[in-house]
N, CA and C atoms as a LAMMPS dump frame, in Angstrom:
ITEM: TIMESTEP
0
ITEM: NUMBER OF ATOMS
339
ITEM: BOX BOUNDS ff ff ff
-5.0000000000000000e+02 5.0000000000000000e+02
-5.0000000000000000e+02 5.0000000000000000e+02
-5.0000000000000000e+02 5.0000000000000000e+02
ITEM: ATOMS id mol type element x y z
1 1 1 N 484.134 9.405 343.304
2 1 2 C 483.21 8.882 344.276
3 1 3 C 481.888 8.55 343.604
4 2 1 N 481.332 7.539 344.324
5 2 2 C 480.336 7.215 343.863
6 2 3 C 478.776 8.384 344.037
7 3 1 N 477.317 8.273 343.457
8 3 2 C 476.75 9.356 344.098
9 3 3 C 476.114 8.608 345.278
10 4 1 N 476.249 7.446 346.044
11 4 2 C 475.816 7.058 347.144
12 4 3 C 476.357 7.325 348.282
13 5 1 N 477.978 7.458 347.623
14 5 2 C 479.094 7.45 348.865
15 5 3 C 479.004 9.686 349.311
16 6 1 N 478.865 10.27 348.323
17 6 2 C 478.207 11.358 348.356
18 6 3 C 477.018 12.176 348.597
19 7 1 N 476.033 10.951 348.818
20 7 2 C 474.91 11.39 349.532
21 7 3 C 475.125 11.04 351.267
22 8 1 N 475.749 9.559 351.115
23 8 2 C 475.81 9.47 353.004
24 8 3 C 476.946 10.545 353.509
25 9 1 N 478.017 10.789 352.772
26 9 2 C 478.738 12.199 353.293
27 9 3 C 477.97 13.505 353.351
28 10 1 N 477.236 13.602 352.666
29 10 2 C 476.116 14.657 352.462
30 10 3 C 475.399 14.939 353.912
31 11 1 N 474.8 13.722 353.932
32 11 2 C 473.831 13.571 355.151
33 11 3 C 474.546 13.479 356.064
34 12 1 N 475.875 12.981 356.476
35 12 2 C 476.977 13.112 357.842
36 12 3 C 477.559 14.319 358.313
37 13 1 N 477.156 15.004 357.021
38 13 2 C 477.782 16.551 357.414
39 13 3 C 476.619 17.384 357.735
40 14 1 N 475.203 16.938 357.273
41 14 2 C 474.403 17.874 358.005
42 14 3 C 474.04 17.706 359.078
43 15 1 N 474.164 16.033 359.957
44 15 2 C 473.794 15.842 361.027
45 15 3 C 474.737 16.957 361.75
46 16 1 N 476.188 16.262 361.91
47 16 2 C 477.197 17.187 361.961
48 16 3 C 477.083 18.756 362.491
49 17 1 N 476.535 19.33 361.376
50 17 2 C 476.201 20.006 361.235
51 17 3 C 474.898 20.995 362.194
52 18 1 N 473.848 20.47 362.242
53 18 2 C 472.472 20.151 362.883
54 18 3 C 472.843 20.302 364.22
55 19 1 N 473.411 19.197 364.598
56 19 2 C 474.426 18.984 365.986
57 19 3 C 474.968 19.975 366.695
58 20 1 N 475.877 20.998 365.499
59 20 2 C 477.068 21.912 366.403
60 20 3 C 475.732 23.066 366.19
61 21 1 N 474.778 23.007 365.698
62 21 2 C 473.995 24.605 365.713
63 21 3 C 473.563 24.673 366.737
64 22 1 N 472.795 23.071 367.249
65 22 2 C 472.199 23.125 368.444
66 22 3 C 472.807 22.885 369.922
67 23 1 N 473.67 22.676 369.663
68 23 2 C 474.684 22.907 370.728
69 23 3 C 475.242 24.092 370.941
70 24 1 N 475.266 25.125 369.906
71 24 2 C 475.734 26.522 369.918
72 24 3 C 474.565 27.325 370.429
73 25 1 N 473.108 26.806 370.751
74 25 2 C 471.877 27.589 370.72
75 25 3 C 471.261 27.28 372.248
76 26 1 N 471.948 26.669 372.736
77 26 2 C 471.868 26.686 374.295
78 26 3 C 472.136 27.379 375.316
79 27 1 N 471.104 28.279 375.424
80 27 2 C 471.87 29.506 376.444
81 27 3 C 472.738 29.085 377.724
82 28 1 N 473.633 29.937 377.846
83 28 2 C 474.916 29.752 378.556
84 28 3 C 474.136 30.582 380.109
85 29 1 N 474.143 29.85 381.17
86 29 2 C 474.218 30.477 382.26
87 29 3 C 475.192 31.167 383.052
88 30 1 N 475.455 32.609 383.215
89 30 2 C 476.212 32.926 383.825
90 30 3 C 476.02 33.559 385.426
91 31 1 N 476.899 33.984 386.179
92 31 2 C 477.039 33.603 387.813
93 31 3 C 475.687 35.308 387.647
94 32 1 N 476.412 36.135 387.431
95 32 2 C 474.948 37.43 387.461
96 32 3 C 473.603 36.985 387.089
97 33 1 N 473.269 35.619 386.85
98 33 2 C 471.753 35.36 386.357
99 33 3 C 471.418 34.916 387.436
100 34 1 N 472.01 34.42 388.416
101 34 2 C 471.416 33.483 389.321
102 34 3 C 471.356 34.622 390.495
103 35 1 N 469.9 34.61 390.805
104 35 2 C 469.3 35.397 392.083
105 35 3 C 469.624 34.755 393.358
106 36 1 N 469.787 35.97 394.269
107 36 2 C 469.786 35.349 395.874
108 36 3 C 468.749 35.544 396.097
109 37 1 N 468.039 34.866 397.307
110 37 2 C 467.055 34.994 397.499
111 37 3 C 466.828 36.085 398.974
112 38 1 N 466.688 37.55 398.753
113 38 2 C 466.614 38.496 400.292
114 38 3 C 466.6 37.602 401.281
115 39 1 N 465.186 37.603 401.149
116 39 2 C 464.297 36.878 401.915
117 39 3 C 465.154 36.104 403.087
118 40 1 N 465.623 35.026 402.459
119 40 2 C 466.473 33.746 402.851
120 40 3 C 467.797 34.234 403.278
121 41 1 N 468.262 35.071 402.856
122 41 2 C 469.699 35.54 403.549
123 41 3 C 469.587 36.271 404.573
124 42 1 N 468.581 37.367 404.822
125 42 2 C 468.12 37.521 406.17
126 42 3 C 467.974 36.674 407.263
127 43 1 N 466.795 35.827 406.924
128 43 2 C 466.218 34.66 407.957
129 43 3 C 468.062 33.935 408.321
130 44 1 N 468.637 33.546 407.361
131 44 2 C 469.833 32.866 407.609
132 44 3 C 470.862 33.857 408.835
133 45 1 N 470.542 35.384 408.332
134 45 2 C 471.731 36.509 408.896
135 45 3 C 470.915 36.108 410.288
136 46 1 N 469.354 35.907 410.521
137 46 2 C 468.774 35.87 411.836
138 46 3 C 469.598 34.409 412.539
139 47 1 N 469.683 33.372 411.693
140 47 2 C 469.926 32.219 412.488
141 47 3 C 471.448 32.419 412.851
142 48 1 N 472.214 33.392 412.434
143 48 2 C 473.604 33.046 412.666
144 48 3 C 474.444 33.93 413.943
145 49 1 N 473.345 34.785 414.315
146 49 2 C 472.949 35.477 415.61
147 49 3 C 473.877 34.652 416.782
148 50 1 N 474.655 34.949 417.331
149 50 2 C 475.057 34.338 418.627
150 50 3 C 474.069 34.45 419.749
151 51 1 N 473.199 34.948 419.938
152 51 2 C 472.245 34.703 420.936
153 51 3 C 470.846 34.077 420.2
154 52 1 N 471.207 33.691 419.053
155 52 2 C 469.932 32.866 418.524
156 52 3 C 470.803 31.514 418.457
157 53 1 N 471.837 31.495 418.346
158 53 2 C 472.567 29.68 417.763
159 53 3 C 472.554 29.621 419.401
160 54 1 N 472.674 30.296 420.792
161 54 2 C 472.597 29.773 422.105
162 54 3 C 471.485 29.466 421.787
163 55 1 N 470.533 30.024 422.163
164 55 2 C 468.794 29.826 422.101
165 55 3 C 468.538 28.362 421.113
166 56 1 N 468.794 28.503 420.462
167 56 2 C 467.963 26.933 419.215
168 56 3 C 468.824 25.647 420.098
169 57 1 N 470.633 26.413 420.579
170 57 2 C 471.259 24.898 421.398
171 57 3 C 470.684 24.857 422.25
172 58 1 N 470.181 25.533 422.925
173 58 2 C 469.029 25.452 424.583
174 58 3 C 468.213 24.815 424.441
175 59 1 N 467.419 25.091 423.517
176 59 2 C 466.263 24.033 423.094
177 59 3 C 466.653 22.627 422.259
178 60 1 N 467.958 22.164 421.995
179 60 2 C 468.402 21.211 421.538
180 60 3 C 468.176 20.848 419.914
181 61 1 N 468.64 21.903 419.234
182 61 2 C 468.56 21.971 417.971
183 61 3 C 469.539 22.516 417.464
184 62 1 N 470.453 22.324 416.623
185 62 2 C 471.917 22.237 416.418
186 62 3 C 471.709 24.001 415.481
187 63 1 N 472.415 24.667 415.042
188 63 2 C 472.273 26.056 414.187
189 63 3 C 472.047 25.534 412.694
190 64 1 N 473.402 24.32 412.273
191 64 2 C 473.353 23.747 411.667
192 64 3 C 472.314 23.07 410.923
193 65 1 N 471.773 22.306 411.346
194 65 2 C 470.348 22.192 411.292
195 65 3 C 469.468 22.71 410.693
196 66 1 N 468.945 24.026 411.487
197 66 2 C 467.913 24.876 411.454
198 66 3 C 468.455 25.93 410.453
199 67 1 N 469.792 26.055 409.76
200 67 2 C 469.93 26.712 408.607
201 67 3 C 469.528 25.943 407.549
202 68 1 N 469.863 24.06 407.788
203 68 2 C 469.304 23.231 406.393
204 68 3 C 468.019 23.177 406.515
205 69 1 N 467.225 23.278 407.177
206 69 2 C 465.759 23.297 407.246
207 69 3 C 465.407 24.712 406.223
208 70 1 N 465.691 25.866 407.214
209 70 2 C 465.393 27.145 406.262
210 70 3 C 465.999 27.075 404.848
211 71 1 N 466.846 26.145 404.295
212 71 2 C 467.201 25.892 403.023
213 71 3 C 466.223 25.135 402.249
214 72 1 N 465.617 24.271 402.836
215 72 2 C 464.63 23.516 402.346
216 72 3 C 463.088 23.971 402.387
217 73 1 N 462.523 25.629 402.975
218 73 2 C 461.369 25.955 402.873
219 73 3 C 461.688 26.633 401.931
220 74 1 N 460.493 26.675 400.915
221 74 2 C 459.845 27.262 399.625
222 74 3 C 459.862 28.477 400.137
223 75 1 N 459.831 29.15 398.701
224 75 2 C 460.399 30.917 398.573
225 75 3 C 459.137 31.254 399.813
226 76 1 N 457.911 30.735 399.346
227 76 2 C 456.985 31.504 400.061
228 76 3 C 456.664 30.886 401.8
229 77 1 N 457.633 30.332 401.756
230 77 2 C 456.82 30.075 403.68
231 77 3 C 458.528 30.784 404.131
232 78 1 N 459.704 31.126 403.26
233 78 2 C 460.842 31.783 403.369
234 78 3 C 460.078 33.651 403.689
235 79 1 N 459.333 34.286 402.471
236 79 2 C 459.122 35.141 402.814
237 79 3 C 458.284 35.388 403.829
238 80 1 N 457.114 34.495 404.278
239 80 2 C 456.081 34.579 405.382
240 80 3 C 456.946 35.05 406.437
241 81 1 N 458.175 33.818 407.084
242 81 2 C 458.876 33.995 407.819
243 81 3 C 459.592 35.381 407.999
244 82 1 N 460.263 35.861 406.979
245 82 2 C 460.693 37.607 406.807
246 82 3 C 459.904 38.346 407.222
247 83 1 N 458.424 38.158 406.597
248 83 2 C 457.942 39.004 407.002
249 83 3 C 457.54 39.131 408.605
250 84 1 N 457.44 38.108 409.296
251 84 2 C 457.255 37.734 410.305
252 84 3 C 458.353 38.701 411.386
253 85 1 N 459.726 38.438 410.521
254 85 2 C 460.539 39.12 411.355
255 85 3 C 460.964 40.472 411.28
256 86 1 N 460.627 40.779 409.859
257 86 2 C 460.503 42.904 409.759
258 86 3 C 459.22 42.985 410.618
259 87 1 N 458.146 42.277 411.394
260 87 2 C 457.703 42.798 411.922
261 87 3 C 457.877 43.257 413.94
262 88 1 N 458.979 42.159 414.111
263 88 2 C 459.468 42.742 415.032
264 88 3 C 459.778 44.275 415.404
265 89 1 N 459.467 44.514 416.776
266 89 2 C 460.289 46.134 417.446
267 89 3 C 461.824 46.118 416.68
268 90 1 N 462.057 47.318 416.13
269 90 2 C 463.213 47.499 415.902
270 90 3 C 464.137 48.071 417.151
271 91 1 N 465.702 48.056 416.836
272 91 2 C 466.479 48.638 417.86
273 91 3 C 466.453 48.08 418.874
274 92 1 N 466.679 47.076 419.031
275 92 2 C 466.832 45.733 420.549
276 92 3 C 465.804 46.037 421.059
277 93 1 N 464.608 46.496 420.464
278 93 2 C 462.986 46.465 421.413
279 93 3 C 462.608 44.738 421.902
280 94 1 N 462.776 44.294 420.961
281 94 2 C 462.079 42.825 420.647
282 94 3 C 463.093 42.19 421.966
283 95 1 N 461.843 41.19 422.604
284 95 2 C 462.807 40.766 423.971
285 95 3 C 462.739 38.792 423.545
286 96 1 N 463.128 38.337 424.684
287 96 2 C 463.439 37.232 424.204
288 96 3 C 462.184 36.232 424.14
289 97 1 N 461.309 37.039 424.653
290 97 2 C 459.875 36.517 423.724
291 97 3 C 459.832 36.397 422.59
292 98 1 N 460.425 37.244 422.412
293 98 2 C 460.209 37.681 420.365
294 98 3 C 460.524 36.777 419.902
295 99 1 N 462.336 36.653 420.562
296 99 2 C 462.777 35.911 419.734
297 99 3 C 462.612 34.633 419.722
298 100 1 N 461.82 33.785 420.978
299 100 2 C 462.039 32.655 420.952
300 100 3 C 460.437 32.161 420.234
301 101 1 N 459.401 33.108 419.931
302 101 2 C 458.673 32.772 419.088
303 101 3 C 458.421 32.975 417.998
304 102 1 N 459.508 33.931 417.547
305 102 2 C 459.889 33.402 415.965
306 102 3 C 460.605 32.017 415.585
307 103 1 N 461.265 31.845 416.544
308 103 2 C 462.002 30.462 416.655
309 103 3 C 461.339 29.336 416.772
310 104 1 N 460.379 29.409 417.139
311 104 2 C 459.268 28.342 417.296
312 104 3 C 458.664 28.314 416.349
313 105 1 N 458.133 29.718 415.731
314 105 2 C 457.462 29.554 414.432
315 105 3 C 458.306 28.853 413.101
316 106 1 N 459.658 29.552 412.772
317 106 2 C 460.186 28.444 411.945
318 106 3 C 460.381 27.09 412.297
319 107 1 N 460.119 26.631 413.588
320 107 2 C 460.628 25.374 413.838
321 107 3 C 458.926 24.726 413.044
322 108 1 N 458.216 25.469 413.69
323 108 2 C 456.784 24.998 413.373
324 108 3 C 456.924 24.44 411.553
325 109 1 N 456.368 25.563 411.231
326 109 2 C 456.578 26.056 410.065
327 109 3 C 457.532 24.628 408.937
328 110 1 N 458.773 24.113 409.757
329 110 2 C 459.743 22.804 408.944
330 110 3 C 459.568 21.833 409.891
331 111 1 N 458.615 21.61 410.455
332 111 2 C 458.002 20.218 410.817
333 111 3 C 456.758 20 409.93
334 112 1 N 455.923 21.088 410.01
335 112 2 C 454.795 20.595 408.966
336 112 3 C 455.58 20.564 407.154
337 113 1 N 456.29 20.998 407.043
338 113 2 C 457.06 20.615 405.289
339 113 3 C 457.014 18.771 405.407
C-alpha cells in the first residue's frame, strides 16, 4: 500500500472509531429514572372520582378533558392545586361546596394557561 492509501485508512478508522465511543457515551435512560409526578396522580385519582366525572358532566365538561388539561399544567400550578386539595376536611367532611370549588379552581386555573 501506498503511505496515502494508509493515512486515509488511518483517518477512516479513527472517525470510525470517534463515532462508536460517542455513541457508547450516551447515557441510556431507563424506566426507574423517570419520576411520577405525586402531585399529578392525586389531582388525576381526584378527577376520576365518580361523583366528580358526574359533577364536571353537569357542568358540561367531559372527565376526559379536564384530565388533558391537568396534563398540560406545570409541576407548579399541579402542586398549588394538591395543595389546595390536602387542604380539604378529611373523612367525607368536605361537602359539595368543596368540591365544586376546587373544580372551579382547576377549571380557572387551565383557562388562564
Amino acid at each position: 500500500m501506498t503511505q496515502r492509501l494508509r493515512a486515509v485508512l488511518a483517518d477512516i478508522t479513527a472517525a470510525l472509531l470517534f463515532g462508536l465511543a460517542l455513541a457508547l457515551a450516551v447515557p441510556q435512560a431507563h424506566a426507574d429514572m423517570i419520576r411520577i409526578d405525586p402531585d399529578r396522580e392525586r389531582v388525576n385519582a381526584l378527577l376520576a372520582r365518580p361523583e366528580v366525572v358526574k359533577e364536571l358532566e353537569r357542568m358540561g365538561i367531559p372527565a376526559d378533558e379536564a384530565r388533558a388539561r391537568v396534563g398540560a399544567m406545570t409541576p407548579e400550578e399541579v402542586r398549588s392545586l394538591a395543595g389546595r386539595i390536602d387542604a380539604l376536611p378529611a373523612g367525607g367532611q368536605a361537602s359539595t361546596r368543596d368540591l365544586l370549588l376546587v373544580i372551579l379552581v382547576v377549571l380557572l386555573v387551565l383557562i388562564l394557561i
